[in-house]
C-alpha positions, 0 to 999 in steps of 0.5 A: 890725225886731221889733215891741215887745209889752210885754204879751207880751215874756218876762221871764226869772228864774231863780227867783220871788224878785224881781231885786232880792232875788236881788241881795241875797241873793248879796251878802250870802252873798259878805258884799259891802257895797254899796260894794263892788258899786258899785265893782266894778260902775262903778255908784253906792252909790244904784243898787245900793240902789234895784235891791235894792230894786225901785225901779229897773230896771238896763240890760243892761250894768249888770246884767252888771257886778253879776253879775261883781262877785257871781261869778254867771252872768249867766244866773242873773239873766236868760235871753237868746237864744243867739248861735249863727247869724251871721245874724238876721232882722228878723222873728223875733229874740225881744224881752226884757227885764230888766223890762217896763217898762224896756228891751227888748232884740233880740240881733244878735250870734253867738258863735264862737272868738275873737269879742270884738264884742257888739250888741244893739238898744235899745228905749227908753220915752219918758223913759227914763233909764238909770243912769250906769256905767263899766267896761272896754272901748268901745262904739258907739251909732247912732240907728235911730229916734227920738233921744237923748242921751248923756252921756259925762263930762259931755259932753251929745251929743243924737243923732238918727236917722242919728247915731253915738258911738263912746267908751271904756267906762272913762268914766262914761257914760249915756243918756236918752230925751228925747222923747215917743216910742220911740227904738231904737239900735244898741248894740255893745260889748266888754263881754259881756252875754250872759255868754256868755265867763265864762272871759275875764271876765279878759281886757280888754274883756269885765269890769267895772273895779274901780278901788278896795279895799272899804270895810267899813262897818256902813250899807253892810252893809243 
């Protein structure tokens, strides 16, 4: 497994602008309020607001729902490594991250006809704690190193090494890093975070879920 070097770990941007003022300025330029992203992206009012104002940092598969619900490529937000070998080696997958001080990422997963499977390794801080979200699809966690816990509609599971989840994406979910030390899983989803499959972002599995109509509303509109 590849070794995380926070200080050398590359954090990809399209452009200078922070992440969280390129969210804005897309939203805005649709004239989407926040309500609208939150609920297209499964997320809440508060954390679309704290991630465009840099107070916090969203985990790969919310920033994917955001993206979708802005009608950008994912890649306009972050760079990721290309899926295209079936095989990767423990030593030479690149580590990444939406920010440094967040989580860091290593793909495992390849891209082909038909594939509908998406699996990454997580690298968790101590403390982490990632921010509830729902959306289509299902998704499998398996503890590698350290433990955690996860939340699923209420449910608190505490899952150490060894120990798997497996669950439907449409329920709120979340997770924490509980310890004092790193934890690293095994993710893998249906939901595409590579955005690698814009043109099936239609199809089941691979969007996130809109569950209501937007709501206009002046204050939503910062």
């Amino acid at each position: 497994m590849a070794s995380v070097e926070t200080s050398e770990t590359p954090v990809a941007e399209a452009d200078s602008l922070p992440l969280g003022e390129r969210l804005r300025r897309r939203r805005r330029e649709l004239g989407l309020t926040l309500k609208h992203v939150a609920d297209g992206a499964g997320l809440s009012v508060g954390f679309i607001s704290q991630v465009e104002r840099e107070l916090t940092v969203p985990s790969l598969s919310s920033l994917a729902s955001i993206s979708k619900v802005l009608k950008t490529h994912l890649t306009e937000f972050l760079s990721q490594p290309a899926g295209g070998s079936p095989t990767t080696r423990h030593n030479e997958r690149p580590v990444y991250a939406v920010n440094n001080d967040a989580l860091h990422y290593e793909r495992l997963s390849a891209t082909f006809a038909g594939s509908m499977l998406n699996s990454v390794i997580v690298h968790e801080p101590p403390g982490y704690r990632s921010e509830p979200i729902q959306h289509e699809g299902e998704e499998l966690f398996f503890v590698l190193s350290g433990a955690i816990t996860v939340e699923v509609e209420g449910e608190e599971t505490v899952m150490e090494v060894g120990d798997s989840i497996h669950f439907a994406s449409t329920r709120q979910h979340s997770s924490w890093n509980h310890t004092d030390q790193p934890t690293s899983i095994l993710h893998v989803c249906t939901m595409d975070v590579f955005g690698d499959n814009p043109a099936d972002s239609d199809k089941p599995g691979n969007r996130a879920g809109h569950r209501s109509e937007p709501e206009t509303k002046q204050s939503d509109q910062d």
